[in-house]
C-alpha positions in Angstrom: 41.1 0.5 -1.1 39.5 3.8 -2.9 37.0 3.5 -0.4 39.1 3.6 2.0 41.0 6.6 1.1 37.8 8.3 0.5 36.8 7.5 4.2 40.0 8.5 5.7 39.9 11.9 3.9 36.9 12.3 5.2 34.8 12.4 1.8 31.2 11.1 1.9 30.5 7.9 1.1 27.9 7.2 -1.3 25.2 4.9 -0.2 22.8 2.7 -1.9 20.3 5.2 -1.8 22.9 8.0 -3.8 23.6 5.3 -6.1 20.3 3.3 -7.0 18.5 4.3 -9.9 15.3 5.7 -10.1 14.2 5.8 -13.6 11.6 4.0 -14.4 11.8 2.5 -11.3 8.1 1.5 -11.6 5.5 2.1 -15.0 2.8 4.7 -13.6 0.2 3.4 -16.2 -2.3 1.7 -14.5 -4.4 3.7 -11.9 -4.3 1.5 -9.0 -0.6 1.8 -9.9 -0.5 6.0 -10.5 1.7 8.5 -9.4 1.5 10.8 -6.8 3.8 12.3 -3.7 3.8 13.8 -0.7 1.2 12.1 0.5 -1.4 13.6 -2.0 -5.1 12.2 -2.0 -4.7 12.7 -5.9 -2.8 10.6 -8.0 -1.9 10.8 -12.1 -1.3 7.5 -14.4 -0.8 6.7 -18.0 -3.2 4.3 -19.1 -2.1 5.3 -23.0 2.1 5.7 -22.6 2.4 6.6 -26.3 0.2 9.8 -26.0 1.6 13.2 -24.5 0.6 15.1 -21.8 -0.7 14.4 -18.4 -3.6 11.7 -18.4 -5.7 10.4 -15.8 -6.3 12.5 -12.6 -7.7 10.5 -10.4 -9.4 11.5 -6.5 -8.2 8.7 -3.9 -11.3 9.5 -1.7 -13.2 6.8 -1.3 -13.9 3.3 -1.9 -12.5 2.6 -5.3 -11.5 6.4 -5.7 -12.7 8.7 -8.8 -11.5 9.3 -11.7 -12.0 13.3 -12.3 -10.7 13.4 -16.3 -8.5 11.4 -19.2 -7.2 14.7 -20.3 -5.8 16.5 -17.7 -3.1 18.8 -19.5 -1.9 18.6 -23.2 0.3 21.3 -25.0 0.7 22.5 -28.5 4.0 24.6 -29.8 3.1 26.9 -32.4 5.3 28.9 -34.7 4.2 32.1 -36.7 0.3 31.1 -36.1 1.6 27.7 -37.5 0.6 24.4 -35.4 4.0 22.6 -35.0 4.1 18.5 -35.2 5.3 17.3 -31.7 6.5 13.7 -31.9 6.6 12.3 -28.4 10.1 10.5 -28.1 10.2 9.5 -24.2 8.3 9.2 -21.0 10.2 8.2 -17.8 8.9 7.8 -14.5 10.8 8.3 -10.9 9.2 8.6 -8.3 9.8 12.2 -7.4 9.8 13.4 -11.3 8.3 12.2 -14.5 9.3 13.7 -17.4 8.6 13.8 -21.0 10.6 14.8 -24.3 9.5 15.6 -27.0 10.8 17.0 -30.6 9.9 18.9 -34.1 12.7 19.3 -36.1 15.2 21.4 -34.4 13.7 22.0 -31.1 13.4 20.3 -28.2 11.1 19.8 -25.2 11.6 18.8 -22.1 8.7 18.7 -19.4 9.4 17.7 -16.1 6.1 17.2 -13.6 7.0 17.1 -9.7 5.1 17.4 -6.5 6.5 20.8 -4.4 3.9 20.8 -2.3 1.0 18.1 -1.2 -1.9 18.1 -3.9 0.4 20.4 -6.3 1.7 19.6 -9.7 4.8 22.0 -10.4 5.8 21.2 -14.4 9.1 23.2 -15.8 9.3 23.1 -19.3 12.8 23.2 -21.0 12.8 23.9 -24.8 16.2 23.5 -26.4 16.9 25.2 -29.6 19.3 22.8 -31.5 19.6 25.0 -35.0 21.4 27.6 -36.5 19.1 30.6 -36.1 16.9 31.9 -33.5 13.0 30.5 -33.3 10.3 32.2 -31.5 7.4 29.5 -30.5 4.2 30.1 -28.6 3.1 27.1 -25.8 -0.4 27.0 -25.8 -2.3 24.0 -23.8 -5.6 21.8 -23.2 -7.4 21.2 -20.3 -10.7 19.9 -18.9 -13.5 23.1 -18.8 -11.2 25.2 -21.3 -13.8 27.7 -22.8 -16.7 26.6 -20.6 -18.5 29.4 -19.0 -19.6 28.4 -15.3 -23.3 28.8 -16.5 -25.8 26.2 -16.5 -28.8 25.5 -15.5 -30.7 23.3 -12.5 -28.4 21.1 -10.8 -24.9 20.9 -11.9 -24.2 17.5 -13.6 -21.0 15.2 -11.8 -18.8 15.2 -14.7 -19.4 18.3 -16.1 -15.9 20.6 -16.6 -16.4 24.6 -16.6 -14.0 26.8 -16.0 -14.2 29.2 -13.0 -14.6 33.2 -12.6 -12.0 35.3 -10.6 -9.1 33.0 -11.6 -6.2 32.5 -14.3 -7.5 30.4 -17.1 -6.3 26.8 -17.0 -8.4 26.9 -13.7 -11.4 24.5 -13.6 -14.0 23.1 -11.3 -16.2 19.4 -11.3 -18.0 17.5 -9.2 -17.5 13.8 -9.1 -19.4 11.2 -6.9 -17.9 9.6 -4.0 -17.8 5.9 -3.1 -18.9 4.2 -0.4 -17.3 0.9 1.7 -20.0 -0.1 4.2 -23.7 -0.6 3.7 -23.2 -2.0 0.8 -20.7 -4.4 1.3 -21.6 -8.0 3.2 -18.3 -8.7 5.6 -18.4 -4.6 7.3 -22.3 -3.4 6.6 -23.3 -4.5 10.1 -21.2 -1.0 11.5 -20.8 1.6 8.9 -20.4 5.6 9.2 -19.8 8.2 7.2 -20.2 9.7 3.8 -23.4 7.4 1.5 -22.6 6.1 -2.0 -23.4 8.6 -4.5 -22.4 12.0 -2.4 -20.9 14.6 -5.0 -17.3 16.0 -3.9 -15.9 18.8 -6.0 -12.5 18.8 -7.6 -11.2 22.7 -7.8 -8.0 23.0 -9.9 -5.9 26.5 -9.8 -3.6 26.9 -12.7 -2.2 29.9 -15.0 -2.7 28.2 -18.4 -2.2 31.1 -20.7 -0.4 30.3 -23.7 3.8 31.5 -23.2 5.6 32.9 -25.9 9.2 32.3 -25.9 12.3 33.7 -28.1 15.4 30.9 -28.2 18.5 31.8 -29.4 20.0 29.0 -31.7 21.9 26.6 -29.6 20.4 27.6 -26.8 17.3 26.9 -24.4 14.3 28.8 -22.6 12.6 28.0 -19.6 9.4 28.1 -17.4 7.8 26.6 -14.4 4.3 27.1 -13.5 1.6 25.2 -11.3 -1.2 22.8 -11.2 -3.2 22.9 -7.4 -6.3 20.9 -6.7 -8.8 20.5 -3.8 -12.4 19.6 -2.6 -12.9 23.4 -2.1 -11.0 26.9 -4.1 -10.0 28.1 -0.8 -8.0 24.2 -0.2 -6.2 24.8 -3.2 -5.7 28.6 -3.4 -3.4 28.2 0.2 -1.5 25.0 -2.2 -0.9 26.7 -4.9 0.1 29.6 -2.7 2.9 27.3 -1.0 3.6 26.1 -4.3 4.5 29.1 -5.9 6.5 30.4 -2.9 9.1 27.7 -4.0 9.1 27.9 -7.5 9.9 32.1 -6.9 13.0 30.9 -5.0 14.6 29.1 -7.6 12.5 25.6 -7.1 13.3 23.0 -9.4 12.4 19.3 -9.9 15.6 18.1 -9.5 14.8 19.1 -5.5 11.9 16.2 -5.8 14.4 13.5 -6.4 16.9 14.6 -4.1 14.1 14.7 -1.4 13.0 11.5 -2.5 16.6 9.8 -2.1 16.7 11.3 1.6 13.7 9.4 2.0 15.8 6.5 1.1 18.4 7.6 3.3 16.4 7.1 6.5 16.3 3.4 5.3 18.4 0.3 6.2 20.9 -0.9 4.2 19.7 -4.1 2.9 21.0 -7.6 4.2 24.4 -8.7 3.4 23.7 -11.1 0.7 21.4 -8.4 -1.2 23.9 -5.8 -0.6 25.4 -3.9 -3.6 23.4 -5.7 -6.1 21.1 -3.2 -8.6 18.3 -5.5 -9.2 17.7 -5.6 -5.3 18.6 -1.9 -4.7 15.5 -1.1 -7.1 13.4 -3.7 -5.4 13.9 -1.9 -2.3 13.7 1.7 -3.4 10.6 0.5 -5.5 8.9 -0.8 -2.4 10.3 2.3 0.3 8.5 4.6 -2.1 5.6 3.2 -3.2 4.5 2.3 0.1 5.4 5.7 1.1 3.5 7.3 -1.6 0.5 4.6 -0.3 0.1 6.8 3.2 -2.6 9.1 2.0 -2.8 12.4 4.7 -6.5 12.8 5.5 -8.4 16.3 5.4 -10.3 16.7 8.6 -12.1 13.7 8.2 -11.9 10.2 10.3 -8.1 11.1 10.0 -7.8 14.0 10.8 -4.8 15.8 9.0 -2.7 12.3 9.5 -1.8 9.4 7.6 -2.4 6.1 6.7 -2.0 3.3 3.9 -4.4 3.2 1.1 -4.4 -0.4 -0.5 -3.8 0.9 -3.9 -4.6 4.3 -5.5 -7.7 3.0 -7.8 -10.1 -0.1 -7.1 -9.6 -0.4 -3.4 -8.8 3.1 -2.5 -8.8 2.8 1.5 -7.1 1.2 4.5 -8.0 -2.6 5.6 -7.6 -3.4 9.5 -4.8 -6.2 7.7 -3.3 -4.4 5.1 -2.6 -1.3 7.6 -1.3 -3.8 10.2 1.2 -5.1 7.9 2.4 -2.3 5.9 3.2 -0.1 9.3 5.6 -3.0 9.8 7.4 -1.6 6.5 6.8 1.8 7.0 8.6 1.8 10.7 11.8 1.2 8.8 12.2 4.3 6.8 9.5 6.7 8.8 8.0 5.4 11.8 5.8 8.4 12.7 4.0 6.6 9.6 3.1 3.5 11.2 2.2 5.1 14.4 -0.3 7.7 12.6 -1.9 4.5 10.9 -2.3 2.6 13.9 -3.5 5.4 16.2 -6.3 6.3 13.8 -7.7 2.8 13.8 -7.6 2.8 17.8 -9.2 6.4 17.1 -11.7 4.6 15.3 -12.8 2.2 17.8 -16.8 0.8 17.4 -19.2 0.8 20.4 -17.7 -2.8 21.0 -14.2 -2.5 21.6 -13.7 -3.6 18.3 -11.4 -1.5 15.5 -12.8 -0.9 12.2 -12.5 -3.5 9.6 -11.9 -0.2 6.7 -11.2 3.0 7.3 -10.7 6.5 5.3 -11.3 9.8 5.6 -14.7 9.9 4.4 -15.7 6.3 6.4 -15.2 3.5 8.5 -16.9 0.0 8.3 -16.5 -2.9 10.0 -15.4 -4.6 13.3 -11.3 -5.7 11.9 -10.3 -9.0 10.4 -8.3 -11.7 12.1 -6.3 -9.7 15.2 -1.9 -8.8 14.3 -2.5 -5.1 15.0 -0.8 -5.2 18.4 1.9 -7.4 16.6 2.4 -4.3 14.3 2.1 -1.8 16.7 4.9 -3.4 18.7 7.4 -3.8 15.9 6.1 -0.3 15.2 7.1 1.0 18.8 10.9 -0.9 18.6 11.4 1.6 15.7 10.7 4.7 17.4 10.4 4.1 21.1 7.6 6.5 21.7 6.4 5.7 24.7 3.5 8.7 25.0 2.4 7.1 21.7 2.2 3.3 23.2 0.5 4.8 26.1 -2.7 6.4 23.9 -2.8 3.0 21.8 -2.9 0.5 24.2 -6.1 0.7 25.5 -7.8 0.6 22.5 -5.2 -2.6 21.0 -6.2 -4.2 24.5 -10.3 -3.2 23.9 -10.2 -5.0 20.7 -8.9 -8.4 21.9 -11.2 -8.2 24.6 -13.9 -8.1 21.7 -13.3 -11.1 20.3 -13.6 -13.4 23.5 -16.8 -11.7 24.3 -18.9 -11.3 21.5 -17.2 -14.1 19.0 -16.2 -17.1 21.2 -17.8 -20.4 22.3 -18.4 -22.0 24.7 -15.2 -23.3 26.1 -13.5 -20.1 24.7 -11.9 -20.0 21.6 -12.7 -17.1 18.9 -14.5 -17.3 16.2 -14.6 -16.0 12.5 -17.6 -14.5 12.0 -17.4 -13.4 8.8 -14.7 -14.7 5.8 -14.0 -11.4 4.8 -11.9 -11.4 8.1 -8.9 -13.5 6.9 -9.7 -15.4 3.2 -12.7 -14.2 1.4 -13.6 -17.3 -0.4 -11.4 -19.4 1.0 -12.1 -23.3 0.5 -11.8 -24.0 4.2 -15.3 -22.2 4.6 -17.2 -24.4 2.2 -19.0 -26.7 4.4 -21.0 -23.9 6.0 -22.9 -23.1 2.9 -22.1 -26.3 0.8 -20.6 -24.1 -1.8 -17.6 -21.6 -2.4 -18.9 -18.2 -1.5 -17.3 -14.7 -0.6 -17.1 -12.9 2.3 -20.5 -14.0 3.8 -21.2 -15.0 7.5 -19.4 -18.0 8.8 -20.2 -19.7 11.8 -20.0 -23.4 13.1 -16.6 -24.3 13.5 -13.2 -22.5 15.7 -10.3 -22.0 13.1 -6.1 -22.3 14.9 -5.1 -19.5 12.7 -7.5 -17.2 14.6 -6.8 -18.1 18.3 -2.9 -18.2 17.2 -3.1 -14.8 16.3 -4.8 -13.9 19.7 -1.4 -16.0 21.4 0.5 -13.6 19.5 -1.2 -10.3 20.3 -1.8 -11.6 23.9 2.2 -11.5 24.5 2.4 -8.0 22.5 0.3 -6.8 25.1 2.6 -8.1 27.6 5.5 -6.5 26.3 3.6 -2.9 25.8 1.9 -3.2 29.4 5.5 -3.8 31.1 7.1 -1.2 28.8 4.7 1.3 30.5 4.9 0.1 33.9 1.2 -2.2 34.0 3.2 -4.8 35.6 -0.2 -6.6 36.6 -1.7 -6.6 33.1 1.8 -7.8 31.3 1.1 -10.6 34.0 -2.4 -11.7 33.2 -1.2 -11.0 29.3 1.2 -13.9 29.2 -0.9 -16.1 31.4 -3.9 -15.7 29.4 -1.7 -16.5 26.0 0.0 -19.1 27.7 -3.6 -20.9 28.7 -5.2 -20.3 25.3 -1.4 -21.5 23.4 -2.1 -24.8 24.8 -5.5 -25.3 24.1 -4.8 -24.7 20.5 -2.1 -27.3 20.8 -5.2 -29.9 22.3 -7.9 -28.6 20.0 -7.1 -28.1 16.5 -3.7 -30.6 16.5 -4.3 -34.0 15.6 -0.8 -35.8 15.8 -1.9 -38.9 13.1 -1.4 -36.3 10.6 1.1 -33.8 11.7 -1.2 -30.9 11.0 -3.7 -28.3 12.6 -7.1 -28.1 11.2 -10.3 -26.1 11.7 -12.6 -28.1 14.1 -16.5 -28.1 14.3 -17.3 -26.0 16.4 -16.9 -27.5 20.3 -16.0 -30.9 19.5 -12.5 -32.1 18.0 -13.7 -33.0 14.7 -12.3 -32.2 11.6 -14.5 -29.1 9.8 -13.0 -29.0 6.3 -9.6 -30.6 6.5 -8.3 -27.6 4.2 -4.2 -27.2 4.4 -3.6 -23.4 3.5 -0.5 -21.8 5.4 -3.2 -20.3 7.9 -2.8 -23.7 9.7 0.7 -23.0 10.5 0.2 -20.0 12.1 0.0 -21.7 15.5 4.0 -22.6 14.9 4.2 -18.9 13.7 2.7 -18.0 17.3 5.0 -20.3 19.1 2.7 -22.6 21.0 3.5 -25.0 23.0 3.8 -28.2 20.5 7.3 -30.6 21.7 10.2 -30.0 18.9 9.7 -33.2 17.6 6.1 -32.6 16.8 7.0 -29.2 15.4 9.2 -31.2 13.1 6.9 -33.3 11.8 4.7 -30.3 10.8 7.4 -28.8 8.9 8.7 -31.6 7.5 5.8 -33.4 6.8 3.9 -30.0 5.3 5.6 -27.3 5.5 8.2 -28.5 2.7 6.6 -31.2 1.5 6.6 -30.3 -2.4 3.6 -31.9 -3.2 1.8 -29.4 -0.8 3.7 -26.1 -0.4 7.4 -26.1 -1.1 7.7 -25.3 -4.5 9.9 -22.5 -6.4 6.4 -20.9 -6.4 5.8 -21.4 -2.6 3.3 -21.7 -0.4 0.0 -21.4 -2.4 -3.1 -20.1 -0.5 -4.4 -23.6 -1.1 -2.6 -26.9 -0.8 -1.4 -28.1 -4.3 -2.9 -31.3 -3.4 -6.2 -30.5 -2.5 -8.9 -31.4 -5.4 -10.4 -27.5 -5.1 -6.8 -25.9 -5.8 -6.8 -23.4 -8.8 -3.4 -21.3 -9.4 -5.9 -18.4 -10.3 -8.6 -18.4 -7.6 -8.2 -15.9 -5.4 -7.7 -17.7 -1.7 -7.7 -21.4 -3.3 -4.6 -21.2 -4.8 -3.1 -17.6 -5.4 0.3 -16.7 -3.8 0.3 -13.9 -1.3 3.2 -12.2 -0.2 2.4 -11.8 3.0 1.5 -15.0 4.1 4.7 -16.0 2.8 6.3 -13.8 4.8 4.9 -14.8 8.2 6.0 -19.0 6.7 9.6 -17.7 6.4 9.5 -16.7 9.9 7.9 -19.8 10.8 10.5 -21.9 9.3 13.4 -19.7 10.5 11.9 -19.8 14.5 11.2 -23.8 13.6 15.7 -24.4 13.1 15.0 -24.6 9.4 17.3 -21.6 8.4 18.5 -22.5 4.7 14.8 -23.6 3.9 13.8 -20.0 5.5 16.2 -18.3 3.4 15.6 -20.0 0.5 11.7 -19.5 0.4 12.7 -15.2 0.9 14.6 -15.5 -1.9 11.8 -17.4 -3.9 9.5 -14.9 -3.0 11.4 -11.7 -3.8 11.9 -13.9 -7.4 7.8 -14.3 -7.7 8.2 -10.1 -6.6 9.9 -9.2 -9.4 7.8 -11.1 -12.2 5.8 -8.3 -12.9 6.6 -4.5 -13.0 4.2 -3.8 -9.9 4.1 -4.7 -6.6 1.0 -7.3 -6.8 -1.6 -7.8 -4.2 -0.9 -11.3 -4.6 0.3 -13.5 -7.7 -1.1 -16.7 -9.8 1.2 -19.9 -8.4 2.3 -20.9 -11.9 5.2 -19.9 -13.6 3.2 -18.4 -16.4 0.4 -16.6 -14.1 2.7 -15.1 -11.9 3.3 -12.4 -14.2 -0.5 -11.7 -15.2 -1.8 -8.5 -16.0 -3.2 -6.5 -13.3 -7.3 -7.6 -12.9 -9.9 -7.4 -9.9 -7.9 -10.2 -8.3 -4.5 -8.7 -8.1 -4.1 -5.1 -8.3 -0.9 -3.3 -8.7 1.2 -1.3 -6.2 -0.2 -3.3 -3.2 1.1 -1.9 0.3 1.3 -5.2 2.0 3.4 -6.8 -0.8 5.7 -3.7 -0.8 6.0 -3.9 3.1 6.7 -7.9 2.5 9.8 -7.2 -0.1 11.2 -4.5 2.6 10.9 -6.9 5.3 12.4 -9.9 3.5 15.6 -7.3 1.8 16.1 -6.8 5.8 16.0 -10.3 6.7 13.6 -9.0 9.6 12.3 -12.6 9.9 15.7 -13.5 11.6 14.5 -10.8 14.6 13.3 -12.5 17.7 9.7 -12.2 18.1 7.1 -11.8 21.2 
């Protein structure tokens, strides 16, 4: 009834995104997990949360990214010449501001770090006099190349800190060495461009550092704001911190980060009916809106350009995947989709010499010819967001280009694609054993003709239907469907095999059985919708889908039968949970008529989501292992997963699909 009355008098009413709380909304302490905003291609974490200060700055150029120091700003409070002892009392971190308190006696500080501008670190600190009479304290601070002079001699050392002439002390210069993701890695080495492992980059940070003297009144506070700008070159982050300071002269303040931040929110959906109003859920979903935000790294005249797309994670795997970006555009349409479309159109961009879109991508290289084919699924969830048709129009041709790829360099003989390479959809995946005799990792594949692949190839085959009548290609939407239509089939009279109720890889041209893995990828075909009779369809589901024994567990849908002899709940794509899959298996059940099942596996996977304090790139399928530490097998703050919990909050996989 209040609400009511509030909407009849025509007050504002709060939404989730005014309401949900942000603090601490997600730990900042691991660097694949690290903060930064506004689309910054540097990022800051706390690997060591009871120490002050600002800790690891790390560069997200590159594959892995660099970290550039431990240290990056630490700050002393002195009082007549004497050192005072600051006891660090709390650190919290929101996605717009982290901030830090800390006390000696009487006094107080408060330092609140934001991001005014791209690549800028504003930090205002507050200190609060709480006794009777008035103190007057000196700020001095720490930072990488304090007291260095820029002198040296030969070549200057990566690593090495100085400090730089013609600017306000606190400023500092480094070189660091950048990464490389092609020639030296098996699955994308056969097309690679751009900057070679072992380049230098230089990091250039422009800060006024010099120590402020402050007189506080007893029970009363003082104030100051100054900041922190970084770039490859001075000049990048002279203009930064120029824009940066603008603000902070006209009465900037961090509280402006975290309204922008819930604006952000804003632009979202409200979540599903049944997740509606409920805290836990609200944070899921502002955790996963922003992080994945956060994840859309803006380039700097590179392979990018001055756009955007989605970095993995900030640390380990610092890039974009052909997959990964696919899937996280999905999320991204549903609070920006100018996001999705920049991610897209710079993989089209990208194209190699085959029609085929790269299978990484960055600013500083490219690699690869893709993985298994959804990016014209994305791109047309992607367009139903925004309805830019101008932007449909430049992607098409390259979406089309890169399905044309696969049937002419990696088919057989009586036309089916082929995995080339098992980097392209499962990296070690047991379903690949019987080419080498032995479990291996993203190598060369070859021999056999996988469902999952051609299924995909249905899928985008229609999503180029829909784009081609959208812009008026009436013929082409035509041959589209026809073409899914004839290859939909064939899957149905290839890889089915009715005695068992399942699809399977096959050897390659004949109808035998390659490996006889069940993973999820051999539902994909029902995902797809081919052509397989409703009682069939049930048998699949019934028989597999929820058997328990195989898939349908509180922990569902393993990257590896539970049955099979080779499952291990650790392994990376013989037994690991990921979210994504999951995802496209609630769909499939919900298309299949099995809606409570559907909506019961969501809500089993947003459960396995919230076991750990990160978004995972994909989770151990045992109770105990789900919650595992972050390693080289699931890193933290994973776009996909993010994009998964933002789709299943939605209940997108009730929408009606191509």
């Amino acid at each position: 009834m209040f609400l009511t009355l509030l909407a009849a008098q025509g007050t504002p009413l709060l939404t989730w995104a005014d309401r949900v709380d942000l603090e601490d909304l997600v730990p900042y302490t691991h660097p694949s997990a690290a903060w930064s905003d506004r689309h910054s291609d540097v990022a800051i974490s706390w690997p060591d949360p009871g120490a002050p200060g600002l800790q690891r700055l790390e560069s997200v150029v590159g594959w892995g990214g660099t970290k550039i120091t431990d240290a990056l700003l630490r700050w002393a409070m002195t009082e007549d010449g004497t050192e005072l002892p600051l006891k660090l009392s709390k650190r919290s971190f929101s996605p717009g501001v982290v901030t830090e308190k800390s006390t000696t006696g009487d006094l107080a500080i408060t330092t609140s770090a934001a991001f005014p501008e791209r690549n800028v670190i504003a930090l205002r600190f507050d200190v609060a006099n709480g006794g009777p009479a008035a103190r007057t304290v000196a700020i001095s601070f720490v930072y990488p190349g304090k007291g260095v002079a820029p002198d040296w001699k030969g070549p200057f050392p990566d690593g090495h800190f100085v400090s730089l002439d013609n600017e306000p002390a606190g400023s500092w210069s480094t070189l660091y060495v950048h990464h490389e993701h092609g020639r030296n890695v098996k699955w994308v080495r056969d097309f690679a461009t751009g900057m070679t492992e072992g380049t230098t980059l230089e990091m250039v940070c422009l800060a006024d550092l010099s120590t402020r003297t402050l007189r506080i009144p007893a029970g009363s506070s003082q104030s100051f704001t100054f900041a922190m700008s970084f770039g490859r070159y001075r000049g990048q982050a002279r203009e930064a911190l120029k824009a940066a300071m603008r603000k902070i002269e006209h009465d900037w303040t961090p509280a402006q980060e975290t309204a922008r931040i819930r604006e952000l929110l804003r632009k979202a959906p409200d979540l599903a009916p049944k997740y509606r109003g409920n805290p836990r859920f609200e944070r899921l979903y502002a955790h996963a809106i922003t992080g994945l935000n956060s994840l859309f790294i803006r380039g700097e005249g590179g392979y990018t350009g001055a756009s955007r797309l989605p970095y993995t994670t900030k640390d380990q795997i610092a890039m974009a995947f052909f997959w990964d970006t696919s899937f996280s555009s999905i999320g991204a349409r549903e609070f920006d989709p100018l996001l999705g479309q920049e991610a897209i159109e710079n993989f089209v961009a990208n194209a190699g010499p085959r029609g085929s879109l790269p299978g990484t991508l960055s600013d500083t290289h490219r690699s690869g010819e893709g993985q298994a084919p959804i990016m014209s699924w994305a791109a047309w969830k992607v367009y139903q967001s925004g309805h830019d048709k101008a932007w449909l129009a430049r992607i098409y041709p390259g979406l089309a280009g890169n399905v044309e790829f696969w049937g002419k360099y990696h088919s057989s003989a009586r036309g089916l694609a082929q995995f080339f390479n098992a980097g392209q959809i499962g990296d070690n995946d047991a379903r690949f054993d019987p080419v080498y005799g032995r479990e291996q990792g993203n190598e060369a594949v070859s021999g056999f003709e996988s469902p999952d692949l051609n299924s995909f190839l249905v899928k985008e085959m229609h999503c180029l239907a829909k784009m081609a009548a959208e812009l008026g290609f009436e013929d082409d939407a035509a041959r589209w469907n026809q073409r899914a239509a004839r290859l939909a089939q064939q899957i149905v009279n290839v890889f089915y095999f009715p005695g068992e109720a399942m699809f399977y890889d096959v050897r390659l041209n004949t109808r035998e059985k390659f490996s006889g893995v069940k993973n999820p990828n051999m539902f994909i075909p029902l995902w797809a919708g081919v052509p397989l009779p409703e009682p069939e369809v049930r048998r699949v589901v019934e028989s597999h889908m929820l058997n328990p024994a195989e898939f349908f567990r509180e922990l569902p849908f393993p990257s590896l039968s539970y049955d099979n002899p080779k499952y291990d709940p650790k392994s990376y794509w013989r037994g690991r949970i990921w979210p994504h899959f999951g995802y496209w298996m609630v769909q499939t059940l919900w298309r299949s008529g099995y809606h409570r099942e559907a909506e019961l596996t969501a809500d089993r996977l947003l459960s396995l989501l919230q076991k750990a304090p990160w978004y995972m790139e994909n989770y151990e399928s045992t109770p105990e292992g789900a919650s595992a530490a972050p390693n080289i097998y699931s890193r933290p703050e994973y776009n996909w997963t993010q994009a998964t919990a933002i789709e299943l909050l939605l209940e997108r996989y009730k929408d009606e699909e191509p």
